[in-house]
C-alpha positions as a Markdown table, in Angstrom:
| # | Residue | x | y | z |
|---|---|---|---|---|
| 1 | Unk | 6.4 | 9.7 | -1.9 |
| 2 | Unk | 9.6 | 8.1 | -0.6 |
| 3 | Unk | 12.3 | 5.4 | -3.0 |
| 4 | Unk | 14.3 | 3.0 | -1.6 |
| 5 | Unk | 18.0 | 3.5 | -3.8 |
| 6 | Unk | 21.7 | 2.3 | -3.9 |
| 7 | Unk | 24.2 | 3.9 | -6.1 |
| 8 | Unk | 27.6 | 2.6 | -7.2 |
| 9 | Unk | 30.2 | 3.6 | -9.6 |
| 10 | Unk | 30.4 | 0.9 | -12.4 |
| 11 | Unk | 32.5 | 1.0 | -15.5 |
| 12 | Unk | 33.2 | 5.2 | -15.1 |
| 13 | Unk | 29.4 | 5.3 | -15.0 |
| 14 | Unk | 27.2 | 6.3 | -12.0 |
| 15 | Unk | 23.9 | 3.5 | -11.9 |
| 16 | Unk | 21.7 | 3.7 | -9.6 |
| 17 | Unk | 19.2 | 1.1 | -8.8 |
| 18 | Unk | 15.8 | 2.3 | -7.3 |
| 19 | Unk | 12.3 | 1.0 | -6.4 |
| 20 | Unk | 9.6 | 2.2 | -4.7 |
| 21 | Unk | 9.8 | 2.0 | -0.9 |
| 22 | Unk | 7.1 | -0.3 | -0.7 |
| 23 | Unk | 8.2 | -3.1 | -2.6 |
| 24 | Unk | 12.0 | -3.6 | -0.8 |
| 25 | Unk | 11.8 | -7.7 | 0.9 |
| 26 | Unk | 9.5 | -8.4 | -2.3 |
| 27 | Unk | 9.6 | -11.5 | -4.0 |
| 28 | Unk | 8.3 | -11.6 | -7.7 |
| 29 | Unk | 7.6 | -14.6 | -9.5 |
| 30 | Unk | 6.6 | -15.5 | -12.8 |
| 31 | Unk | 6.6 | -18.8 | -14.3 |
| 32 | Unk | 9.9 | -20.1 | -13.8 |
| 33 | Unk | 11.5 | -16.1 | -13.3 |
| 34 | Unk | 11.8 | -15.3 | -9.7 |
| 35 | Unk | 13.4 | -12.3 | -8.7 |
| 36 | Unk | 13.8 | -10.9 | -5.3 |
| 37 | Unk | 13.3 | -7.0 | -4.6 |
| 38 | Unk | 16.3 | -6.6 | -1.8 |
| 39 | Unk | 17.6 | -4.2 | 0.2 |
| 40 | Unk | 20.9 | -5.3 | -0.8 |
| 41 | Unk | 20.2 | -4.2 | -4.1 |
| 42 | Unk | 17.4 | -1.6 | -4.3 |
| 43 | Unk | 19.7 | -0.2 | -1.0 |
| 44 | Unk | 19.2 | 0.8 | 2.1 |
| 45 | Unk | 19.1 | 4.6 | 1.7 |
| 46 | Unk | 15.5 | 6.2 | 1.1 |
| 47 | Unk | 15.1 | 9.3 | -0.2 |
| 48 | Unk | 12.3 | 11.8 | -0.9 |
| 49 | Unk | 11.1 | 12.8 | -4.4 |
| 50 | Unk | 13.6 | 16.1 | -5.1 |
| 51 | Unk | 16.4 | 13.6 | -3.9 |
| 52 | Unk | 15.3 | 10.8 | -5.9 |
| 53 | Unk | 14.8 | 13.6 | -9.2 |
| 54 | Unk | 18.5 | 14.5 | -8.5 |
| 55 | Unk | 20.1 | 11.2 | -8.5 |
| 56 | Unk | 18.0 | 10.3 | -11.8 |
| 57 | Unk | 19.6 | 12.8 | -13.4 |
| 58 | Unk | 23.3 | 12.1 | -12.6 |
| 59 | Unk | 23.0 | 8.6 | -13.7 |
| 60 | Unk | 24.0 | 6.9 | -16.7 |
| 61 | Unk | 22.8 | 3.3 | -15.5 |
| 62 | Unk | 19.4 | 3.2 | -14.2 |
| 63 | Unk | 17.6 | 0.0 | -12.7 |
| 64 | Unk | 14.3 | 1.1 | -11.7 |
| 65 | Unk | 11.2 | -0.9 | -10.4 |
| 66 | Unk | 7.7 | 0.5 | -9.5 |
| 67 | Unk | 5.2 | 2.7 | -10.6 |
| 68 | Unk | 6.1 | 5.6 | -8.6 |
| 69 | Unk | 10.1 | 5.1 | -9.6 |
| 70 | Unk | 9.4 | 4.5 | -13.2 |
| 71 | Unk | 6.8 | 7.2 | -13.7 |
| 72 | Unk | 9.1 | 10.0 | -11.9 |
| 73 | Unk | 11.9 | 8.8 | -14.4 |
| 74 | Unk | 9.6 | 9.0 | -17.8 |
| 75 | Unk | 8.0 | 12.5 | -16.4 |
| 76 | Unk | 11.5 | 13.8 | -16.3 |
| 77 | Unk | 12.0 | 12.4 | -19.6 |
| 78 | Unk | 14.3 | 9.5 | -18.9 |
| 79 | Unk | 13.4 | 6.3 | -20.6 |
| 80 | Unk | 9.9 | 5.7 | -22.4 |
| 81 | Unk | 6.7 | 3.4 | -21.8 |
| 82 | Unk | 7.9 | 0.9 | -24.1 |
| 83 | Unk | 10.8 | -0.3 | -22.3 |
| 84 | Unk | 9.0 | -1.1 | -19.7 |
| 85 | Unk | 8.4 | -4.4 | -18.6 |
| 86 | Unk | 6.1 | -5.9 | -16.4 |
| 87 | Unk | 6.7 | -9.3 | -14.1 |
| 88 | Unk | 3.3 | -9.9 | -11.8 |
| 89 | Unk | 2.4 | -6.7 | -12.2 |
| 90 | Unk | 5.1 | -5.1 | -11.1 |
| 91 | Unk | 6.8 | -2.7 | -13.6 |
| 92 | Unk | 10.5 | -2.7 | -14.3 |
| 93 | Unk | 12.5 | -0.6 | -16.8 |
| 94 | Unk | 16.4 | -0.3 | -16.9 |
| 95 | Unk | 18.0 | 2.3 | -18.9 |
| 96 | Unk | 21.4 | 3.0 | -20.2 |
| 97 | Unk | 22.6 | 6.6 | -20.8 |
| 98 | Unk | 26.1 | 6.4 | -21.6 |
């Protein structure tokens, strides 16, 4: 299992936004919301599951997309089912620890 991620430093918080590998060059689009999966974004580094386990934990701004991403993060206890949202069947879930 392998996540695409970018972290950055924002506001004296560490946020890292992650997706599953598979979805990076995505576009989603649901009536009139259209949002685009980038590499830009998502980043360009892609890490392996006890990678991606440690970066979840250090953050305190999460943007995650997937099932694979969002699923590691509510195993570990990190966000719940019900702030997840789904756009085409794709699930999203942001989460703010700080």
């Amino acid at each position: 299992m392998q996540f695409s991620v970018r972290t950055s430093d924002y506001q004296k918080n560490t946020m890292v936004n992650m997706c599953d590998v598979e979805l990076i060059g995505k576009v989603v689009i649901d009536g009139k919301l259209k949002i685009h999966i980038s590499e830009n974004y998502y980043g360009k580094q892609i890490v392996d599951r006890n990678e991606a386990i440690s970066l979840l934990k250090s953050a305190s701004i999460m943007n995650l997309v997937g099932n694979d991403t969002i699923s590691l993060a509510i195993d570990l206890g990190i966000g719940s089912e019900s702030g997840v949202k789904i756009i085409s069947d794709i699930p999203f879930l942001i989460i703010f620890n700080t």
